[in-house]
C-alpha positions in Angstrom: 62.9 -20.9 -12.6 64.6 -24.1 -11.7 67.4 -24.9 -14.3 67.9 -29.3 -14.6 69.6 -29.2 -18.1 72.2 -26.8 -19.6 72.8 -27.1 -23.4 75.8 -25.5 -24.8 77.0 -25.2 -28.5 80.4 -25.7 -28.9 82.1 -23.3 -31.8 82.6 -19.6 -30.4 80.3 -21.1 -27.5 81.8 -23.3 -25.6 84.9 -22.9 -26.8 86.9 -20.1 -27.0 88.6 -18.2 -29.7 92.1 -20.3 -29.2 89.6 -23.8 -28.9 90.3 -24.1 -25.6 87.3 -24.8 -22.6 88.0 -22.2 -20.5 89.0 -23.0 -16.5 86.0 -21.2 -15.5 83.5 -23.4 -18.1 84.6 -26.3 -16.4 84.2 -25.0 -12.5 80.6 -24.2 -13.6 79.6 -26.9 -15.3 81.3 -29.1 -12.9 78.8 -27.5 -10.0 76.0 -28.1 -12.1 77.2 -31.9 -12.4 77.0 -32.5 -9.2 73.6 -30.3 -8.5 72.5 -33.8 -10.8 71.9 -30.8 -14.0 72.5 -32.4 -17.1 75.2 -31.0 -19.4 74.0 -31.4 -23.3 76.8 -30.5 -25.9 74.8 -29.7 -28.8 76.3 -29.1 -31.7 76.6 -29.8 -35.6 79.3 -32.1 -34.9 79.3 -36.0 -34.9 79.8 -37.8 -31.1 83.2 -38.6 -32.5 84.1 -34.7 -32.7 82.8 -34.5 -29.3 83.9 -37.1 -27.0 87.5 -35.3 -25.9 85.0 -32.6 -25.0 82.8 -34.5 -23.1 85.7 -36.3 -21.3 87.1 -32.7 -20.4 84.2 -31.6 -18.8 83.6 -35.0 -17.2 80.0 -36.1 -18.8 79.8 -39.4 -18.6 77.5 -42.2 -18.7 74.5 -43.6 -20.3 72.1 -41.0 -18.1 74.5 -37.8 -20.0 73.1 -37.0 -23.3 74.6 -34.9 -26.4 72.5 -33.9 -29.7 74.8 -34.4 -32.3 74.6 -33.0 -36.6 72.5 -30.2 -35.4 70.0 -32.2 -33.9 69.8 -35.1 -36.4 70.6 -37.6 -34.1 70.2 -37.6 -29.6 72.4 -39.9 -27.4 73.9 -40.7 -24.6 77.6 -39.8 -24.3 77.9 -43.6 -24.7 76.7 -43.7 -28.1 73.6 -45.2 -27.4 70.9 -43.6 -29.7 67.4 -42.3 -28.7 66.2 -40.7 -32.1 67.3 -40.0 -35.3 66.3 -37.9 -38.2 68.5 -38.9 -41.5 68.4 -38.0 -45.2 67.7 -40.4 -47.8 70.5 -41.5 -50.5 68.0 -40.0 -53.1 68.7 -36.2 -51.1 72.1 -36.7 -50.9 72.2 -37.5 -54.7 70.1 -34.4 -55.5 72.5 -31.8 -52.9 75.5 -33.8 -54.5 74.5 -32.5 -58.1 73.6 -29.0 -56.8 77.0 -29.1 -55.8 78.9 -29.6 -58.3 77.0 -28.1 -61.1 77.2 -24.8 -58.9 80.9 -25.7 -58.1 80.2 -25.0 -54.5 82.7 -28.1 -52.3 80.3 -29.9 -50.6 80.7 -32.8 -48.6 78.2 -35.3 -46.1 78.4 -36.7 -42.7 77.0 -40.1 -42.2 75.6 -41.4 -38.8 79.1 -43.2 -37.8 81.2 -39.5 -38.0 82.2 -40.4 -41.9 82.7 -37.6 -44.3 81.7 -38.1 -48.0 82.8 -35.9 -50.8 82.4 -36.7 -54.8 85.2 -33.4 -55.0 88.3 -34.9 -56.1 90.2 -31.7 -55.7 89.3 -31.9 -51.5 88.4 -28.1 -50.5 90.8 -27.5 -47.6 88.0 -26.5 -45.1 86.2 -30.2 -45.5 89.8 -31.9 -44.5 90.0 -29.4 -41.5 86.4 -30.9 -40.7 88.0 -34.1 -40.9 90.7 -33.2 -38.5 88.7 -31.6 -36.3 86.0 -34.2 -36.1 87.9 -37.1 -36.6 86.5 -38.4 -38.7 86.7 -40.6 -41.8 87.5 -39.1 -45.0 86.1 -40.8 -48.3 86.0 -39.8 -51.8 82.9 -41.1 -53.1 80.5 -40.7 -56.2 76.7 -41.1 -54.5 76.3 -44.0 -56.9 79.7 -45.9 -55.3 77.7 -46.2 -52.2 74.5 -49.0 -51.8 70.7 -47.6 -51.8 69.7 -47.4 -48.3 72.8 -45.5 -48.1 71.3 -42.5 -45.6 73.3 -39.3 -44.6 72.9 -36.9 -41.3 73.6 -33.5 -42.9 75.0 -32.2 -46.2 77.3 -29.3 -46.1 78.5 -26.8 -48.8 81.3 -25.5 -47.5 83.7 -22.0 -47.9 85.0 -18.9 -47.9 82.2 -16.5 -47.0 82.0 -14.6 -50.0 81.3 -17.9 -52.0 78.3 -18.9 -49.5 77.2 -15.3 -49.6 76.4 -15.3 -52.8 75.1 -19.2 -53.1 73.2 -18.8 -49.7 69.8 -18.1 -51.7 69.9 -20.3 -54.6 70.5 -23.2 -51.9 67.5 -22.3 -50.0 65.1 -21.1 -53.4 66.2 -25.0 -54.4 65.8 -27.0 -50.9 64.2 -24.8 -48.3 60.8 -26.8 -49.0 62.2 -30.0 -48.6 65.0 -29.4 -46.1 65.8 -27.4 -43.2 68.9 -25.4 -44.6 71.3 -23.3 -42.4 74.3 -21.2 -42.6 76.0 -22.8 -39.3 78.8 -20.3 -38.9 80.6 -18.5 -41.4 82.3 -21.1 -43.8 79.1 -23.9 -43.3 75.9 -24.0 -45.4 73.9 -26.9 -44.0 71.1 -29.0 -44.9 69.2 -31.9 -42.8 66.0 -33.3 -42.6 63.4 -31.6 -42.0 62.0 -32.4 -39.4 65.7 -31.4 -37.5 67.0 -28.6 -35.7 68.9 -28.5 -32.2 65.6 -27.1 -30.8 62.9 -29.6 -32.0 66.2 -31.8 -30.3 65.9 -30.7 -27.0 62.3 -30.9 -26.9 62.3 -34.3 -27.9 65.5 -35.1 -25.4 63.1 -33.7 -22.7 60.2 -35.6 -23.4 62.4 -38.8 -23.2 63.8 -38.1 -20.3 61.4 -35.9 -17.9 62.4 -32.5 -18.4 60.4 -29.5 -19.6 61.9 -27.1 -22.5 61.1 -24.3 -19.7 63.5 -25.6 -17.1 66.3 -25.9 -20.1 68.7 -23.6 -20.3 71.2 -22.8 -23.6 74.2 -21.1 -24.8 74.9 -20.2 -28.5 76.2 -17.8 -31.0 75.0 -18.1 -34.2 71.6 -18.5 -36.4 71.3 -22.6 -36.1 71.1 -21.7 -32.4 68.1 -20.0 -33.0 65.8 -22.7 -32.8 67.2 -24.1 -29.4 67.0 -20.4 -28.0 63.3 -20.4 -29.0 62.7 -23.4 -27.4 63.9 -23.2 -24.1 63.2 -21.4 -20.9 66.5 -19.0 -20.6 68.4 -18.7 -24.2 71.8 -16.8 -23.8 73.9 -15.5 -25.9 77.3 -15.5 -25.9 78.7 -11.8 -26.3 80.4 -12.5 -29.6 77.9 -13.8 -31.2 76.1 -12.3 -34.0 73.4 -9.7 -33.5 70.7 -12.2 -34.9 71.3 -14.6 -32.6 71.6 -11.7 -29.4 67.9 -10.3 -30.9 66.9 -14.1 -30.3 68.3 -14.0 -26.5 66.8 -13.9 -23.1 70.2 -12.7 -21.8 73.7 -11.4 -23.6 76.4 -12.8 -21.5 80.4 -12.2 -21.9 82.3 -13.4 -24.6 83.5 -16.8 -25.1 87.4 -15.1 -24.1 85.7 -13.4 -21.3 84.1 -16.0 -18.9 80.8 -15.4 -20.6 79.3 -19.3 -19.7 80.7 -19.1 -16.1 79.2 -15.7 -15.5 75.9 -16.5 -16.8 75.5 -20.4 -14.7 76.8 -18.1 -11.8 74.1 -15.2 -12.2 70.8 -17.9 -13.5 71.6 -21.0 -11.2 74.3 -21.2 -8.9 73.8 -17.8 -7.2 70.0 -18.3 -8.1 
């Protein structure tokens, strides 16, 4: 199997457990950069969240791509976009009111990296999104904002004792309507949908001449599952959860432990 695109998720992925890219990440990937592989950061987070990433690992130009809000959205590093898969205003009304009538924090990510919330009282995890992301931070009621007023992703957001226990409610109310996701432990997610990272990749192939069977990806958690069923090689980082490993073509090191590095070296540099 001849590897032309590596996608990688970034949270316990990517990065490791002190948010750092680890040196050997970087050597690999860089080898794969210049073997003309393409390097795809996809991830739940906006470009904005991204781009010191990207600029790390030296991805650049309008032929580099990133899926961004869990596949919602493909682009180029530049910002250029190729598709898009949004929620209407009317969705984000209706997720809005589920929110609060549950008293769940939930906030909403627009295409431009903004994040809504109608909490007044800001749950600290949506401001470290913010940070994190950086990204705007706006507190809005859905009817402050105009009617063609579209969103990427809403999140209800936590400790994980509170999603625990809202987990199925949220998906007995949207789960026909919406493709709804617990993206790592304090993230309950919902998009359109006709999104997910690996519907993503499949359509970032098609655009650009590579087959899902000559992709390769990295990930740790359940919304990697759909990427891991759609590509040719799916590997899972060693600290991910056992879900995502039963999903896996291959269980590489941890995310402290040189797990990407080991895995490029083993499936294409050494290949």
């Amino acid at each position: 199997m001849t590897i032309k695109l590596i996608a990688l998720d970034i949270d316990d992925t990517l990065l490791s457990s002190n948010q750092e890219i680890l040196p050997s990440t970087k050597n690999a990937l860089s080898e794969c950069l210049a073997k003309g592989i393409k390097v795809v950061l996809c991830t739940g987070r906006p470009l904005a969240g991204v781009s010191h990433f990207l600029k790390e690992l030296g991805v650049a130009g309008d032929e580099q791509y990133v899926v961004t809000y869990n596949g919602a959205i493909i682009e180029s590093v530049t910002g250029k976009v190729l598709a898009k898969e949004l929620i209407s205003k009317k969705g984000y009304e209706d997720l809005t009111e589920f929110g609060q009538a549950h008293k769940i924090p939930f906030n909403v990510l627009d295409e431009n990296s903004n994040i809504y919330t109608a909490n007044h009282d800001v749950d600290f995890i949506t401001v470290v999104q913010a940070m994190e992301n950086s990204a705007g931070l706006f507190i809005r009621q859905p009817n402050e904002l105009p009617a063609d007023f579209e969103i990427t992703k809403g999140l209800f957001v936590g400790p994980k004792e509170l999603l625990d226990s809202v987990e199925p409610a949220v998906k007995e109310k949207f789960g026909q309507d919406y493709y709804v996701v617990r993206a790592g432990t304090n993230f309950l997610e919902a998009m359109n949908p006709a999104v997910d990272k690996g519907k993503a990749l499949t359509t970032l192939g098609e655009k650009i001449g590579i087959k899902t069977e000559e992709m390769m990806a990295f990930g740790d958690e359940g919304n990697d599952l759909p990427m891991f069923n759609a590509v040719g090689l799916a590997v899972c980082m060693g600290n991910g959860s056992e879900l995502a490993k039963s999903h896996a073509n291959y269980v590489t090191a941890s995310n402290d432990d040189d797990g990407i590095a080991k895995a490029i070296a083993k499936y294409v540099l050494d290949a």
